[in-house]
C-alpha positions in Angstrom: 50.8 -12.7 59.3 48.7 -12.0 56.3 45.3 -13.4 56.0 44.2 -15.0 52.7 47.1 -13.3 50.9 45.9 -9.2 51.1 47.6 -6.6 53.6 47.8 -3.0 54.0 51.3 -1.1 54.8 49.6 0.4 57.0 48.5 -2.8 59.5 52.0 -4.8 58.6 55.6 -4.0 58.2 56.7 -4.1 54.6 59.0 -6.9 55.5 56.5 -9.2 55.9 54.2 -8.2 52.9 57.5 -8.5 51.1 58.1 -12.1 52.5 54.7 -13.4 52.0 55.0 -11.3 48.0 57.9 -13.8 47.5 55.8 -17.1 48.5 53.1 -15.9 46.6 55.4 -15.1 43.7 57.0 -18.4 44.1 54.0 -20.5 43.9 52.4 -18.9 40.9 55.5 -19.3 38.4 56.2 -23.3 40.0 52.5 -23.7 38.7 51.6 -21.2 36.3 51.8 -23.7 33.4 49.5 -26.7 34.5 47.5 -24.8 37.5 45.1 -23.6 36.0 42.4 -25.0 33.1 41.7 -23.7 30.0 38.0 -24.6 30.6 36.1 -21.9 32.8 34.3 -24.5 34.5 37.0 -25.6 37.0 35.0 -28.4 38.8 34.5 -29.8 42.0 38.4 -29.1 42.9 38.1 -25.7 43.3 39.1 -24.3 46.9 38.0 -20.7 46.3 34.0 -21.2 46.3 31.6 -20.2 43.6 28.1 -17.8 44.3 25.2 -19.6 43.6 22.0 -18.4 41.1 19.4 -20.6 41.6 21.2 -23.7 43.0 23.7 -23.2 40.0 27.3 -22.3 40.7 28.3 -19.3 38.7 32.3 -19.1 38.8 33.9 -15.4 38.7 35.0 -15.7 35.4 30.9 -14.5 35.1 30.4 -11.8 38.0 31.1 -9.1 35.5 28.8 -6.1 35.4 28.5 -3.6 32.3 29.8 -0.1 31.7 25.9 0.7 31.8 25.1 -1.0 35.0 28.2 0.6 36.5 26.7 4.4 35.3 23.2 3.0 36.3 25.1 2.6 40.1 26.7 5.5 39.7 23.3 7.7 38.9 21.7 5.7 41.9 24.2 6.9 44.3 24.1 10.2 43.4 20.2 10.4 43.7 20.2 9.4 47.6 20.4 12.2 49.7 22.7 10.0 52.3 24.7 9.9 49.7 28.1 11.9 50.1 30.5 12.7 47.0 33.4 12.2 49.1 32.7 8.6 50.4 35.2 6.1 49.0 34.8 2.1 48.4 34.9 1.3 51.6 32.1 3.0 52.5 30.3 2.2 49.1 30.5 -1.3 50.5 29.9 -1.0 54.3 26.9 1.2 54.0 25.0 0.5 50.5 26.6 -2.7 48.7 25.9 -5.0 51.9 22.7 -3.7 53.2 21.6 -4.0 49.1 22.7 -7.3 48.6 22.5 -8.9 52.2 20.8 -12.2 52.5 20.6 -12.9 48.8 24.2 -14.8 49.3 24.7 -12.8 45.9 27.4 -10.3 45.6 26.2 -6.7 43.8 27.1 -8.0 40.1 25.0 -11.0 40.3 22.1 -9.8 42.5 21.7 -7.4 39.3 22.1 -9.9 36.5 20.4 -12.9 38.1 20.2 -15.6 35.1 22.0 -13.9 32.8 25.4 -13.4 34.5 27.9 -11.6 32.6 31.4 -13.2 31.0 34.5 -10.7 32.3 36.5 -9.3 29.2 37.9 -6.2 31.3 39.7 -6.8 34.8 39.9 -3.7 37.6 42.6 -3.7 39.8 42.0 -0.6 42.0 42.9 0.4 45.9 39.3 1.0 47.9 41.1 3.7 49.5 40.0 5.8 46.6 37.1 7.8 46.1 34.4 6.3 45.0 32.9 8.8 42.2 35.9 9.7 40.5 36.5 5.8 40.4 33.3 5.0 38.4 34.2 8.1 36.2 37.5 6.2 35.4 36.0 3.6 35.0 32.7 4.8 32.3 35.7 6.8 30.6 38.2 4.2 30.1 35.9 1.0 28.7 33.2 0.5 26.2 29.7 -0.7 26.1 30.6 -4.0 25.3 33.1 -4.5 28.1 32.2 -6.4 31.1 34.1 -5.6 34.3 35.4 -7.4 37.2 35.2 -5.0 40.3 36.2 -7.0 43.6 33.7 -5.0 45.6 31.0 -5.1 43.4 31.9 -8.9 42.7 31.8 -11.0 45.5 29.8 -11.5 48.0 30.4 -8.9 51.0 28.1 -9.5 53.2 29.3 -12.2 55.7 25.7 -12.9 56.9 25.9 -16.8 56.7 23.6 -16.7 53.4 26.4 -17.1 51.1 30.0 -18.2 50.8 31.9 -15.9 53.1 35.2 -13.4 51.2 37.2 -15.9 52.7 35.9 -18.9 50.8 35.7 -17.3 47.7 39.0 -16.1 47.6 40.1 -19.5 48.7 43.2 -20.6 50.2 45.7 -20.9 47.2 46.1 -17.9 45.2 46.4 -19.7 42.0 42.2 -20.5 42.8 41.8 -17.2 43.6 38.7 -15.3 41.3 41.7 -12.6 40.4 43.5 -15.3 38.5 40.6 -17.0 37.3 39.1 -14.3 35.7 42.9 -12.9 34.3 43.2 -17.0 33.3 40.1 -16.7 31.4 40.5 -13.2 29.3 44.4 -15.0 28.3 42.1 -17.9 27.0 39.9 -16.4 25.3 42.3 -13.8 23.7 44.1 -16.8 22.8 41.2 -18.0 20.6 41.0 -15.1 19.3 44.1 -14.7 17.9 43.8 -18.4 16.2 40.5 -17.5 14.8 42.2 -14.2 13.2 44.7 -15.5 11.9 42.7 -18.3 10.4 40.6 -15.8 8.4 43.0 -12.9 8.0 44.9 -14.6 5.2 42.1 -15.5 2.8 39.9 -12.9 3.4 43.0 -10.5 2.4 43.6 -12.8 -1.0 40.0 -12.1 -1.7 39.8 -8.9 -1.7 43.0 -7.9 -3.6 41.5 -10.8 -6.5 38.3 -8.9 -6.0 40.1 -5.4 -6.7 41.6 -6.8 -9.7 38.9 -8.3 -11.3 36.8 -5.2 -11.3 39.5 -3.5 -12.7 40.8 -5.9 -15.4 37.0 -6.0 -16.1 36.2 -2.4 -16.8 39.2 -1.5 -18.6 39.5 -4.9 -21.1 36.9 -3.7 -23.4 38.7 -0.4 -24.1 41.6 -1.9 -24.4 40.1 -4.5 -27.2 38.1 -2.3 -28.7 39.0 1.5 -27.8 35.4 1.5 -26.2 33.7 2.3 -22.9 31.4 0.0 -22.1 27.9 -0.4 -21.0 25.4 -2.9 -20.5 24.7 -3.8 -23.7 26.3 -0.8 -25.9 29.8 0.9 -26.5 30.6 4.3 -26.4 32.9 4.5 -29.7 34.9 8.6 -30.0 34.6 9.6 -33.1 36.7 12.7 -34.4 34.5 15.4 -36.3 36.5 17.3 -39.2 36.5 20.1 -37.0 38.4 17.9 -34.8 36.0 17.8 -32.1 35.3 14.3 -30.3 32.1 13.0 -29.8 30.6 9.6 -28.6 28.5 7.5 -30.4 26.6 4.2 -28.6 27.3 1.5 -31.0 25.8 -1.8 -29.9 27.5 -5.1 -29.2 27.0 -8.8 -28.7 24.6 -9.8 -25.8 28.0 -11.1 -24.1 29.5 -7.8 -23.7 27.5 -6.9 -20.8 29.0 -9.2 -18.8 32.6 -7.2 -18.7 30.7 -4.5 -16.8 28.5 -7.2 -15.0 31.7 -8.0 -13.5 33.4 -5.2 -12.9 30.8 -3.8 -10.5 29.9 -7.6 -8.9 34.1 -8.1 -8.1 34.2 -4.0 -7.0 31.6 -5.2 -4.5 33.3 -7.9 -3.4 36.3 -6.1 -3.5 34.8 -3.3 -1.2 33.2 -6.1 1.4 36.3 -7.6 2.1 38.1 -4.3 2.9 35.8 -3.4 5.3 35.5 -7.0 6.8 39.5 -6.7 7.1 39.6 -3.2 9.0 36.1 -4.2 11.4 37.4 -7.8 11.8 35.9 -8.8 16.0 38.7 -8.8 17.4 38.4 -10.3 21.7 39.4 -7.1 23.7 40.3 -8.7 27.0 42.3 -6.7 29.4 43.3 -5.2 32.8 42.8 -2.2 33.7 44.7 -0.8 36.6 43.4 2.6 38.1 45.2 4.8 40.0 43.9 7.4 42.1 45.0 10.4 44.7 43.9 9.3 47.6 46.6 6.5 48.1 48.8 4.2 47.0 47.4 1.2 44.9 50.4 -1.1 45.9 49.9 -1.0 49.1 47.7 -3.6 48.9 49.3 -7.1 47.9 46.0 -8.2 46.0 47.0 -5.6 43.5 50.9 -6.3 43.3 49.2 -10.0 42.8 46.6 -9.3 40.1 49.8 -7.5 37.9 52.1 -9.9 39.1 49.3 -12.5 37.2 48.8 -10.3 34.3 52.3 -9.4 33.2 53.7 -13.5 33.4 50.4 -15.6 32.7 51.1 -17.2 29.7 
């Protein structure tokens, strides 16, 4: 029998992770349309219970930590003379995440943020199995410093002292409550947004900058097509053909009007120039899951992960 949904091969036969993989499964695509909010905020319905900062309920959509924080962990681990490079997650957890972060009723992430807890962009599915350096090396290798990550261990609260909500209630009983969908639920959201909001401003930004383009052009080149001049602020440049044949330039003055042809040239090459670069840097939401792999065994033996993927690859 599997308990709260997650099993290792090794402690059940396959069978049965297979059977319960099915119910799982099953349940997810009869509710996948209308089970879960758009809003973060899921309210008082929730089964799977949130960590609280302060009397506040912070959902898991916010137990994120930074690619800098993870490094920062990373460094602190490596500075304790206990601390063996071989250890993997579950001794990361049993031996320095619990006694850190025991009695705060706080998992790791939001023991370190406090107040300001962190929005998840980036979503880790990984096997604890693995060791635990070359894991945070994946990790600082494969995100960036604006990325926020979801790490189960380093997420919830671990701890089962009685000061906060046990693994079992925040997981909660129906997967589709579960902080692995919640927080997969909330990146689809928000990159759903942000394709709208793209898409919005895409389109007219891209008309403005070709006008732009064209205008400086048109602008520069009207005068010497009107009067065989290149223009200045306030002058022409006029060629004028010696009777050696030689050309030279003469600055002939023109109306106080003229100016403005080179006024606008350079204003709409600006503009022009502005637009191109807004259209290549346009903020773009870079929500995603990450799956890491690693040597020491295999991620799908654990039916969290085949979940979180499941979630990823059919949310919708």
């Amino acid at each position: 029998r599997l308990k709260h949904y997650s099993c290792s091969l090794s402690r059940c036969m396959v069978d049965e992770c297979r059977a319960s993989m099915n119910r799982v499964c099953t349940a997810e695509m009869a509710h996948r349309s209308d089970a879960m909010p758009s809003d973060p905020d899921l309210g008082a319905a929730m089964k799977a219970e949130p960590q609280m900062v302060g009397g506040r309920p912070v959902r898991p959509t916010h137990w994120g930590l930074t690619r800098q924080q993870i490094g920062e962990l990373l460094a602190k681990l490596r500075e304790d003379p206990n601390w063996d490079a071989g250890n993997n997650v579950y001794t990361l957890v049993q031996d320095y995440i619990i006694p850190w972060t025991k009695g705060a009723g706080l998992g790791y992430a939001l023991q370190v943020n406090g107040d300001d807890s962190k929005e998840v962009n980036l979503m880790i599915s990984h096997a604890w199995g693995e060791n635990t350096e070359e894991f945070f090396e994946t990790l600082l290798r494969s995100c960036s410093d604006g990325d926020v990550l979801f790490v189960c261990a380093l997420s919830l609260y671990q701890a089962e002292d009685g000061q906060g909500p046990t693994i079992a209630a925040q997981i909660g009983e129906d997967p589709m409550q579960s902080p692995f969908r919640q927080v997969l639920a909330n990146i689809r959201s928000h990159q759903e947004e942000s394709v709208k909001c793209t898409l919005s401003l895409h389109s007219p930004l891209r008309a403005l900058t070709i006008l732009s383009t064209f205008a400086a052009v048109a602008s520069f080149y009207l005068p010497a097509v009107i009067w065989g001049c290149v223009p200045g602020f306030d002058s022409c440049a006029m060629p004028e053909t010696s009777p050696s044949g030689a050309i030279t330039w003469r600055w002939q003055a023109m109306g106080p009007r003229f100016g403005a042809f080179l006024f606008i040239s350079i204003l709409s090459a600006v503009c022009g120039i502005m637009g191109r670069f807004l259209l290549r840097s346009e903020a773009s939401y870079n929500g995603r899951m990450l799956v890491v792999p690693n040597r020491e065994c295999d991620l799908y033996t654990r039916l969290w992960c085949v979940y979180e993927i499941f979630v990823a690859m059919t949310l919708k």
